[in-house]
C-alpha positions in Angstrom: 2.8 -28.1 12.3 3.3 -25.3 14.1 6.3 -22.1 13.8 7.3 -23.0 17.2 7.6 -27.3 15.6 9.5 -25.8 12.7 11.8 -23.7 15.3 12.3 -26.8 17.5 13.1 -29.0 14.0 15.5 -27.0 12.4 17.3 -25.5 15.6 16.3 -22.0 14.3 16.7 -18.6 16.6 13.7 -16.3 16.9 14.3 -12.8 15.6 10.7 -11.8 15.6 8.0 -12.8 16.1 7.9 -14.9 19.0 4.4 -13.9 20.2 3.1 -16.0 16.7 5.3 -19.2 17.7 1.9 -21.2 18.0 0.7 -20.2 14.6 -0.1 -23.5 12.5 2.0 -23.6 9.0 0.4 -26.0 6.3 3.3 -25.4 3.7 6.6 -24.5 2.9 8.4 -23.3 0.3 12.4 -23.4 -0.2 13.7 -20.5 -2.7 15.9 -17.7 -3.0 14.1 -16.5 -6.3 11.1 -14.7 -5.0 9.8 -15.4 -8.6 9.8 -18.8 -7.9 7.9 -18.3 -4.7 5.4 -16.4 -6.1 4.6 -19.5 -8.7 3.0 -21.5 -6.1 -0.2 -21.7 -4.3 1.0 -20.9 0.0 -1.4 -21.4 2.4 0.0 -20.2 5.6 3.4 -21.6 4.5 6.8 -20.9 5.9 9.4 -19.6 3.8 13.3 -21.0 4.0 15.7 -18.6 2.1 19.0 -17.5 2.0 17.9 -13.7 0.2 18.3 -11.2 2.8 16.5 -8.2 1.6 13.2 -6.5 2.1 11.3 -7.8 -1.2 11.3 -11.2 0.8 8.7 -9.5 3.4 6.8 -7.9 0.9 6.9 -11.8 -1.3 5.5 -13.2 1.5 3.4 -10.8 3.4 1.6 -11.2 -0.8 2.0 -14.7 -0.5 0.1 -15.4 3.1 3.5 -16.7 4.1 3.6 -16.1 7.8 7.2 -17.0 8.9 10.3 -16.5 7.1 13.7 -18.8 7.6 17.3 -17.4 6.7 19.2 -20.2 6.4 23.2 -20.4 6.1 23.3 -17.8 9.4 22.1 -15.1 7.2 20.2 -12.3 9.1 18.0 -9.8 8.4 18.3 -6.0 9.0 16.8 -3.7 11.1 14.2 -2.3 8.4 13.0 -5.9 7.7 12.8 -6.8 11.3 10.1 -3.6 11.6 8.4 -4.7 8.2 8.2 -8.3 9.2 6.9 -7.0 12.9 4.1 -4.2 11.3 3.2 -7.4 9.0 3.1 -10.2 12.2 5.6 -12.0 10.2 7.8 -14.3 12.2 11.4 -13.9 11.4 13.9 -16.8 12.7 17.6 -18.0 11.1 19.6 -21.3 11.4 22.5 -21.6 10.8 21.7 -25.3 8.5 22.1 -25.1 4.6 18.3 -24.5 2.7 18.7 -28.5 1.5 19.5 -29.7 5.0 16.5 -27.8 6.4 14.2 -28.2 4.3 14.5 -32.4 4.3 14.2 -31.6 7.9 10.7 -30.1 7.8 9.5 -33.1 5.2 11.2 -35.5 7.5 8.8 -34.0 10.0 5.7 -33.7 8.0 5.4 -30.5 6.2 5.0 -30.5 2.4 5.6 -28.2 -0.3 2.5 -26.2 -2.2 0.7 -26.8 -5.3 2.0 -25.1 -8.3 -0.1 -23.0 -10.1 
């Protein structure tokens, strides 16, 4: 699946990024405990979070995570939108619930990582 297939699936607004849209994603990961993200294996996986702070960029640019999804309309500031750009980190926010968007994206395909 691609960013721009996740965009399309969970009606999600680019905030960064957009020059990456075509990027393939084999993962993703749902989790606003960075801890918890960092227990499983990504593999150019897409994050879906409602934690709006700059520890999310630094989790995932770690992580090979290579796009980033507030959920619940939550949206990032202007210091993360320059970390996720330096760090060609796709940034995009819907306005859907993590549970709803997430059962979107399996709906569609895309599967969760192995745990360590």
């Amino acid at each position: 699946m691609t960013i721009r297939e996740v965009k399309d699936t969970i009606g999600a607004r680019v905030i960064c990024g957009e020059e990456y849209l075509d990027r393939e994603v084999h993962t993703a990961c749902g989790s606003d405990m960075m801890s918890d993200v960092l227990a499983f294996l990504k593999d150019q996986a897409v994050l879906l979070t409602g934690l709006c702070n700059p520890q999310v960029i630094r989790t995932a640019e770690m992580m090979d995570i290579i796009c980033i999804v507030f959920v619940r309309g939550k949206k990032p500031d202007e210091m993360m939108i320059e970390l996720a750009n330096e760090k060609e980190i796709v940034l995009m926010e819907t306005g859907h619930r993590m549970f709803s968007a997430c059962g979107m994206l399996y709906e569609k395909g895309l599967r969760g990582g192995a745990s360590y």
